[in-house]
MARBA-3410 file (N, C-alpha, C, O; in Angstrom, 1 decimal):
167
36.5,115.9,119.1,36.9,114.8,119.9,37.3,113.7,118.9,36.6,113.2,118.0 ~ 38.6,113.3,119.3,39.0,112.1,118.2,38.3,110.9,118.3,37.8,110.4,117.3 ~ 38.2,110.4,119.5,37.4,108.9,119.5,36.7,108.7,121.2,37.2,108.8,122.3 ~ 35.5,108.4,120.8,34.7,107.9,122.3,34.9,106.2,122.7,34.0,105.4,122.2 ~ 35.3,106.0,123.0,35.5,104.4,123.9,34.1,104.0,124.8,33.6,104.5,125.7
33.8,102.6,123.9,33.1,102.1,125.3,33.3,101.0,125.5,33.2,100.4,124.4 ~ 33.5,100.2,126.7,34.1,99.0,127.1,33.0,97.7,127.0,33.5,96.6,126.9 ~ 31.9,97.7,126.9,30.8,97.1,126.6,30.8,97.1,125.2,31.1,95.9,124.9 ~ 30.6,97.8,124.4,29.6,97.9,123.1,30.8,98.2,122.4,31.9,97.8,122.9 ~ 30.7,98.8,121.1,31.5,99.3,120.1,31.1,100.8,119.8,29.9,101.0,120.0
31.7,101.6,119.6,31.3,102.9,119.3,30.3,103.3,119.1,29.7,104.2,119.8 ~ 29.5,102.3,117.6,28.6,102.8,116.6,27.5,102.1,117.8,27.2,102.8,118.7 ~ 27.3,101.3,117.8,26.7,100.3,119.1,25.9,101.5,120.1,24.7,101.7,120.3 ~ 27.1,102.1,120.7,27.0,103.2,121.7,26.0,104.3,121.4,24.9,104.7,121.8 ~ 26.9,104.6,120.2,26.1,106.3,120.1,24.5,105.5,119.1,23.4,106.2,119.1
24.5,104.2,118.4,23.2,104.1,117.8,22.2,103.6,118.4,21.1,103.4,117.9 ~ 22.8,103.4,119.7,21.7,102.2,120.6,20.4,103.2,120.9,20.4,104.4,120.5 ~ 19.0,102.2,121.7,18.2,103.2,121.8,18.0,104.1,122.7,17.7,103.7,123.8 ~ 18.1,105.3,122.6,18.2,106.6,123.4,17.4,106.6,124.8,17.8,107.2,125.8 ~ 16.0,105.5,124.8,15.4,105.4,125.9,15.7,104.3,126.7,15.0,104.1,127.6
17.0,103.4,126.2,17.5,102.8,127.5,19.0,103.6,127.8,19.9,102.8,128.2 ~ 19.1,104.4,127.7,20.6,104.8,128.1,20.5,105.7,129.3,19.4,106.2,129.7 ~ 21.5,105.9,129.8,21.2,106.6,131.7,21.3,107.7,131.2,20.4,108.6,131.3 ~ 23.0,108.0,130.5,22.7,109.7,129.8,23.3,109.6,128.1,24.2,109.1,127.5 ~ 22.2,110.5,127.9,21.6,110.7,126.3,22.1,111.8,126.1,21.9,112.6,127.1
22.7,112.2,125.4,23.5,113.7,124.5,22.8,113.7,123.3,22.6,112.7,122.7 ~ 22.4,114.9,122.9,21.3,114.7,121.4,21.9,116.5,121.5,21.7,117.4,122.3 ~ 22.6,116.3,119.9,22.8,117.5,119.5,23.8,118.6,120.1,23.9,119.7,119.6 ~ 24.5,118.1,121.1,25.1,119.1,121.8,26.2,119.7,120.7,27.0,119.0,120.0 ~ 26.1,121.6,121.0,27.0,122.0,121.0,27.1,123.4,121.6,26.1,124.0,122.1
29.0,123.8,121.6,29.0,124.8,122.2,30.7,125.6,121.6,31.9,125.3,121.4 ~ 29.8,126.9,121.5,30.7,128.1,121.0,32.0,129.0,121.6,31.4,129.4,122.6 ~ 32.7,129.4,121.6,33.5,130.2,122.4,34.4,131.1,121.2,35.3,130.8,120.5 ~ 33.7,132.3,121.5,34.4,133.6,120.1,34.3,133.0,119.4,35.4,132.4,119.4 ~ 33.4,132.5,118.3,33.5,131.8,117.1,34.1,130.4,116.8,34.1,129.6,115.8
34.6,130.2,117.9,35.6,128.5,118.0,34.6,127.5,118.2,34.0,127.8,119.2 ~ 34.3,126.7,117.7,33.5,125.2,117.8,34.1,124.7,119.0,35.3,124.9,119.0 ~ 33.8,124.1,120.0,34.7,124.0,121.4,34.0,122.2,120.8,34.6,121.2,120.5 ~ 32.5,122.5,121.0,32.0,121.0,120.9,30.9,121.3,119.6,30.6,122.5,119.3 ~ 30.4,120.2,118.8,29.5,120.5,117.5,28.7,119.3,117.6,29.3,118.3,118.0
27.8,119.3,117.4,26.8,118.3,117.2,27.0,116.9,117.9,26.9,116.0,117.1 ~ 27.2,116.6,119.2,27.6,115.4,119.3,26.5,114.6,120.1,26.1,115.1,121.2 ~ 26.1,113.5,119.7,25.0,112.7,119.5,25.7,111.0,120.2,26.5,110.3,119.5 ~ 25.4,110.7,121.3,25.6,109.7,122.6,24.9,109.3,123.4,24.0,110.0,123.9 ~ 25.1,107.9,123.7,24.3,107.4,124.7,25.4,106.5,125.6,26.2,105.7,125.0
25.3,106.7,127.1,25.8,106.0,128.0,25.0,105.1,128.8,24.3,105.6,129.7 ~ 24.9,104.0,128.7,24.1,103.0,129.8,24.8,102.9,130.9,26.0,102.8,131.1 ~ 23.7,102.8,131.7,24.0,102.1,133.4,25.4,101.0,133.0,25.4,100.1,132.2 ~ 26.5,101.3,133.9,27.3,100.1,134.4,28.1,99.9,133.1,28.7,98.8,132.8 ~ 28.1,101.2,132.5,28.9,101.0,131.2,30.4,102.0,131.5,30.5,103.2,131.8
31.1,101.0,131.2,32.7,101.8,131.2,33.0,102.9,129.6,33.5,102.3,128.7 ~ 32.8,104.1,129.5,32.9,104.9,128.9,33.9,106.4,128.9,33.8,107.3,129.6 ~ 34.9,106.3,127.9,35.8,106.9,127.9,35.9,107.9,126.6,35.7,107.4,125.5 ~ 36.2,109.2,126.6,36.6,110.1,125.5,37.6,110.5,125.8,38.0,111.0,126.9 ~ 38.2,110.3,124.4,40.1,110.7,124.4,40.1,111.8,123.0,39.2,112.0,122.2
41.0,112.1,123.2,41.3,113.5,122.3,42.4,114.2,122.3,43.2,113.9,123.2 ~ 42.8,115.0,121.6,43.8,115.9,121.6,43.7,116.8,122.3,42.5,116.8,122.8 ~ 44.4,118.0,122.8,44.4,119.5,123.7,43.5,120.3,122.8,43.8,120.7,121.7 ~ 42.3,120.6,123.7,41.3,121.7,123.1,40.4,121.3,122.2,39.7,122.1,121.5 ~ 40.4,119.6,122.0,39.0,119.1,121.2,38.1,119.2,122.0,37.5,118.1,121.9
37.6,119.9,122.8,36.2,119.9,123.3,36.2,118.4,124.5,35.0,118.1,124.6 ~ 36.8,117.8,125.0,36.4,117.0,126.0,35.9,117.4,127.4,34.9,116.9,128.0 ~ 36.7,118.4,127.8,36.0,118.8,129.4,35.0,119.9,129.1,34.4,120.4,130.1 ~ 34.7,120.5,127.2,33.6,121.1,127.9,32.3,120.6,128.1,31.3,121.0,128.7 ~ 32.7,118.8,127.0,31.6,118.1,127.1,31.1,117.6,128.3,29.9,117.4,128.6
32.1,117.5,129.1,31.9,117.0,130.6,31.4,117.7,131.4,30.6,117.3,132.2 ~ 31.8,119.1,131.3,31.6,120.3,131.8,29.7,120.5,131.6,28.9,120.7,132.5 ~ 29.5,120.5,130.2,28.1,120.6,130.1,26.9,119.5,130.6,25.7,119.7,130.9 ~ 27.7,118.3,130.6,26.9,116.7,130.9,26.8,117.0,132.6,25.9,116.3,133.3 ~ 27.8,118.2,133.5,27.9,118.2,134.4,27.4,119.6,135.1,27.7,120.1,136.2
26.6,120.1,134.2,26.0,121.7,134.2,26.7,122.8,134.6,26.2,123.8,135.1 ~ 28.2,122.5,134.4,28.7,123.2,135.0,29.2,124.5,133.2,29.8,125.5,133.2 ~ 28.7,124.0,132.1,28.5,125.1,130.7,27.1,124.8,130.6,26.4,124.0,131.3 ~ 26.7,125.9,129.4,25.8,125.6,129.3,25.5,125.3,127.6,25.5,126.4,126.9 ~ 25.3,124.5,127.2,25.1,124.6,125.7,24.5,125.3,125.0,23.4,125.8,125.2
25.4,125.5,123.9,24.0,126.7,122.4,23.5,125.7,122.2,22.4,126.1,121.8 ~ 23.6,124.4,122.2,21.9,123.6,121.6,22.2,122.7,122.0,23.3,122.5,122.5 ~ 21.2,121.6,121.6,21.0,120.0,122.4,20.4,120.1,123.8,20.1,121.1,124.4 ~ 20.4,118.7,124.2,20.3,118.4,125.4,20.5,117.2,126.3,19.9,116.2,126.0 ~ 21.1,117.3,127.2,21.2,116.3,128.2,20.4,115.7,129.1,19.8,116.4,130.0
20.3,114.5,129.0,18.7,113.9,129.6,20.3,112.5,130.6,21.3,111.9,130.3 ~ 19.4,112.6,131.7,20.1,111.8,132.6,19.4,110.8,133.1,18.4,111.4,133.7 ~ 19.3,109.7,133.3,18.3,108.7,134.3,16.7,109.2,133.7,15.9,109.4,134.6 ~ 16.3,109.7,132.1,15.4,110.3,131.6,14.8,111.4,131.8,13.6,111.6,131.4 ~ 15.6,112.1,132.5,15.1,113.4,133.0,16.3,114.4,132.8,17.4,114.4,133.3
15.3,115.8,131.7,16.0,116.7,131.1,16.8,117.2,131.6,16.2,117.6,132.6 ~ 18.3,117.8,131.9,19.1,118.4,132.7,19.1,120.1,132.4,19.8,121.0,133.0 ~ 18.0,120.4,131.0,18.0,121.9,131.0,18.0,122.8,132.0,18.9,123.7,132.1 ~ 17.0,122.8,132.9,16.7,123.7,134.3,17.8,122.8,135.2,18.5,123.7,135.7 ~ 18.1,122.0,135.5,18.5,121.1,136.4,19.8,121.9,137.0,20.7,121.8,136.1
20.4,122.6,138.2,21.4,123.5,138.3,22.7,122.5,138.7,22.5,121.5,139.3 ~ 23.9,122.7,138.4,25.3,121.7,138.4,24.8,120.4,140.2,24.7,119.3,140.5 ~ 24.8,121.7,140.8,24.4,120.8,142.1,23.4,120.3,142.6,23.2,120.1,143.8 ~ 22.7,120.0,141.4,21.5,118.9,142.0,21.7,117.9,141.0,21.2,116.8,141.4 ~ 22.3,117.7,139.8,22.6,116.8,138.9,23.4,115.9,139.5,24.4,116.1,140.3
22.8,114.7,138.9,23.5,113.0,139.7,24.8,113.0,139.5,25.4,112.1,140.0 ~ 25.5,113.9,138.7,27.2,113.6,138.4,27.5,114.3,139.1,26.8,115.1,139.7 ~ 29.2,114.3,139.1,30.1,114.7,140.1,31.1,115.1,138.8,30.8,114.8,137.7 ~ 32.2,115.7,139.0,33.3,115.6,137.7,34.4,116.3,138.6,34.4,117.4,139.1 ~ 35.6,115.2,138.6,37.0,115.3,139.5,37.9,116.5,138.2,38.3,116.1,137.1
37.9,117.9,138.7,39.2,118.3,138.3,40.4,118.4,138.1,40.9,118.0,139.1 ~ 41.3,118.8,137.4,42.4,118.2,137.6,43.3,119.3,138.8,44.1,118.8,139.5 ~ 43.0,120.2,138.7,43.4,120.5,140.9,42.4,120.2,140.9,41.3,120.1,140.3 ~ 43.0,119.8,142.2,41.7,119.5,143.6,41.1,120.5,144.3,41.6,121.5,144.7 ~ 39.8,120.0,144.5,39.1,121.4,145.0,39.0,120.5,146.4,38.2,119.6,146.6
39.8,121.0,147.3,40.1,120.5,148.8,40.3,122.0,149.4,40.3,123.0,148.7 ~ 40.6,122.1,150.8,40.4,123.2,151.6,41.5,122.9,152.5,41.4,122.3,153.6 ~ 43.0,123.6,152.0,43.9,123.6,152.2,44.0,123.6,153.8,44.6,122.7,154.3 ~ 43.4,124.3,154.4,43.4,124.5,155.9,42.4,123.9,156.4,41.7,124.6,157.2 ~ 42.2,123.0,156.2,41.2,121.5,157.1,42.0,120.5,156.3,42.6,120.4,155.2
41.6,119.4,157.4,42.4,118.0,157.4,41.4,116.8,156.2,40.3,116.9,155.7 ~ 42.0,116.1,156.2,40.8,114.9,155.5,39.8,114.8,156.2,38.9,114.9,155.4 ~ 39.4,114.7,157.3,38.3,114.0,157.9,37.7,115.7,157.9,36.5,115.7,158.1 ~ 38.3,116.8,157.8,37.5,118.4,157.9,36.5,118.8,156.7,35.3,119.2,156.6 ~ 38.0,118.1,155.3,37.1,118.1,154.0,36.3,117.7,153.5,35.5,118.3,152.8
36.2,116.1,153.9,35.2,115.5,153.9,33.6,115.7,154.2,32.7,115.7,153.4 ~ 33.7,115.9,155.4,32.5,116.5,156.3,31.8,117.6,155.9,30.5,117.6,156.0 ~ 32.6,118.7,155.1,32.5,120.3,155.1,31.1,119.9,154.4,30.1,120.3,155.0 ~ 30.8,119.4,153.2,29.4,119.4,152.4,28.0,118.5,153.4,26.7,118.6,153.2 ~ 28.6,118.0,154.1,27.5,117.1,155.0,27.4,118.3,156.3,26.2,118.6,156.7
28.4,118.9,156.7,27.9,119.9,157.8,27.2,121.4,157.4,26.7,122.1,158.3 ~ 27.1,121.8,155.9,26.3,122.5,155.6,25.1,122.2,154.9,24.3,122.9,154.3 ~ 25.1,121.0,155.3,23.4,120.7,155.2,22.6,120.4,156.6,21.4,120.2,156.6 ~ 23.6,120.6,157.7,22.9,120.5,158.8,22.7,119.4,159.3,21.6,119.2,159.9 ~ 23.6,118.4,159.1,23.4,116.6,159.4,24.1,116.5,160.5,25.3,116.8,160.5
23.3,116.0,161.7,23.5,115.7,163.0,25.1,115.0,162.9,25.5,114.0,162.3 ~ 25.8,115.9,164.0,27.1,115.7,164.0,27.3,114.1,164.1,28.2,113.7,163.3 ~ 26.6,112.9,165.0,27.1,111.7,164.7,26.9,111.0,163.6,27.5,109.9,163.3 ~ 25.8,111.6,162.6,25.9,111.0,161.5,27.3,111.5,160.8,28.0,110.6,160.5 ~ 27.7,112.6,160.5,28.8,112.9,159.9,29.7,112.1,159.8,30.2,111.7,158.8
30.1,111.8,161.2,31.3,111.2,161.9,31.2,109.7,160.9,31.9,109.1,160.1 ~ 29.6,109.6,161.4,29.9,107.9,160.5,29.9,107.6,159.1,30.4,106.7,158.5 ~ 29.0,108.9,158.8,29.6,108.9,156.9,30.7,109.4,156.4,31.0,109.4,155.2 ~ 31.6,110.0,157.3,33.0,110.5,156.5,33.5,109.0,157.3,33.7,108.1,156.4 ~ 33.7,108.6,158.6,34.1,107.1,158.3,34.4,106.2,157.1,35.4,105.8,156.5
32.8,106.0,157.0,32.8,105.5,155.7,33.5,105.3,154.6,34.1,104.4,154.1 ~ 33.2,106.8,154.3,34.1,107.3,152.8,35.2,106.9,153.0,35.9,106.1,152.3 ~ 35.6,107.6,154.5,37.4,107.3,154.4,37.8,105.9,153.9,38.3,105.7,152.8 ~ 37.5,104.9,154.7,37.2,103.9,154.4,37.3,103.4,153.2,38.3,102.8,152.8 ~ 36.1,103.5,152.0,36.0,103.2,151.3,36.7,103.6,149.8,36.6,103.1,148.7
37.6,105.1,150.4,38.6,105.3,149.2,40.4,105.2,149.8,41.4,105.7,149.5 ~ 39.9,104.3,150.9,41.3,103.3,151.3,42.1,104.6,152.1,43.3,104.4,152.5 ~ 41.6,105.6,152.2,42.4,106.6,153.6,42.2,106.3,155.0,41.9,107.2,155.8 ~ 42.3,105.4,155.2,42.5,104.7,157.0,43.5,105.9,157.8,44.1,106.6,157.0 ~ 43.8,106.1,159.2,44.2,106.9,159.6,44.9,107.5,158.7,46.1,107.2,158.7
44.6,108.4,157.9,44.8,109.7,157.0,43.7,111.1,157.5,43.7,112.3,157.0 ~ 42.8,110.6,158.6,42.3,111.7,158.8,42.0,112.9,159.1,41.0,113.6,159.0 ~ 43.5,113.1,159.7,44.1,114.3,160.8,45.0,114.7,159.6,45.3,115.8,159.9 ~ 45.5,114.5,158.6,46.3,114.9,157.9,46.0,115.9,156.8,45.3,115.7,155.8 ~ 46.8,117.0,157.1,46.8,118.1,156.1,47.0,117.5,154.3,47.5,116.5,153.8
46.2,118.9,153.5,46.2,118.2,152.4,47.9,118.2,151.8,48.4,117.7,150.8 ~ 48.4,119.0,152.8,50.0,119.2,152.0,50.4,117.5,152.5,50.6,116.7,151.5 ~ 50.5,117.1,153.5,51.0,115.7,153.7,50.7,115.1,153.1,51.1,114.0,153.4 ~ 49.9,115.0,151.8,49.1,113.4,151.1,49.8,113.3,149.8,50.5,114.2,149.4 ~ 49.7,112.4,149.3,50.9,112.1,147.8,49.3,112.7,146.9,48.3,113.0,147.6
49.4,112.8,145.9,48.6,113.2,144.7,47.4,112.3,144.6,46.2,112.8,144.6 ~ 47.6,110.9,144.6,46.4,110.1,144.4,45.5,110.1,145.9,44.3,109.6,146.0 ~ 46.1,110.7,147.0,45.7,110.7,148.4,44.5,111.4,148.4,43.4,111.1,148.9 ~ 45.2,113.0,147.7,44.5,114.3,147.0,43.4,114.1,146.4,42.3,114.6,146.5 ~ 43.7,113.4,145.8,42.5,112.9,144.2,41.0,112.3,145.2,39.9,112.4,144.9
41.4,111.7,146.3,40.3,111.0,146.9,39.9,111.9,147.7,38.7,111.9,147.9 ~ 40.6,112.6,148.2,40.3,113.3,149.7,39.0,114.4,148.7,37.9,114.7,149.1 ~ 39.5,114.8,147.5,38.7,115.7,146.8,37.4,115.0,145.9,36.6,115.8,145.4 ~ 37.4,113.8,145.8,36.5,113.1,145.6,35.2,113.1,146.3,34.0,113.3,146.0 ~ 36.0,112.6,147.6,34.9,112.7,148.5,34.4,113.6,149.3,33.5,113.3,150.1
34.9,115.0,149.3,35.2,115.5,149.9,34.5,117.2,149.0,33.9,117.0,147.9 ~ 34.6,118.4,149.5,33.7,119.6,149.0,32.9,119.7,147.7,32.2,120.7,147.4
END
């Protein structure tokens, strides 16, 4: 990775601050693919409410780092500690992050208000709560009557939210 960004702090700042106030802690991560270094040794701290960005070139290891911070790899070594608690056992779907791909994981054959719902109705959440927390969301990622709309009708950034909030 060519350079980590943080909007707060300064780089060195970032990755030297102390490890037990940061929300998530990277200590040592890396990770292999056929002999390829994907990611190596990379050593970070993110605090609460901190604007934090990594930029890079194609195939420096950025989304696997995201990928791993988001359990969705798994590292040859290090570890990821979140809100101070280790993310080793911790399975992709119970970790406090989320991570937006670049397709969208939406469900071409349900509408916005269908996508939305689909992860609250397989947990068994009384249908009028649903109704009022995909409200909500709609709401709060600015899709107002967009609900009945197929994911083909939506412009891209429409997509981006509908999948945000949404499976």
């Amino acid at each position: 990775m060519s350079k980590l960004f943080s909007k707060s702090k300064s780089l060195n700042e970032s990755i030297n601050s102390k490890s037990r106030d940061a929300f998530i802690q990277i200590d040592g991560i890396s990770k292999t693919f056929n002999a390829t270094n994907a990611v190596k040794n990379v050593n970070l701290n993110i605090h609460k409410g901190e604007l934090f960005t990594i930029l890079g070139g194609s195939g420096c290891g950025k989304s696997t780092l995201l990928k791993i911070i988001a359990g969705l790899e798994i590292p040859d070594q290090g570890s990821v500690v979140i809100d101070g608690i280790d993310m080793s056992n911790i399975p992709a779907n119970e970790r406090p992050i989320n991570m937006m791909f670049q397709s969208y994981a939406v469900f071409p054959h349900m509408n916005v208000f269908q996508n939305i719902a689909y992860g609250l109705k397989k947990e068994n959440i009384p249908k009028s709560v649903i109704e009022d927390k995909v409200a909500a969301m709609i709401k709060l990622v600015q899709l107002d009557n967009l609900d009945n709309r197929m994911p083909n009708e939506l412009s891209g950034g429409q997509l981006q939210r509908v999948a945000l909030e949404g499976p």
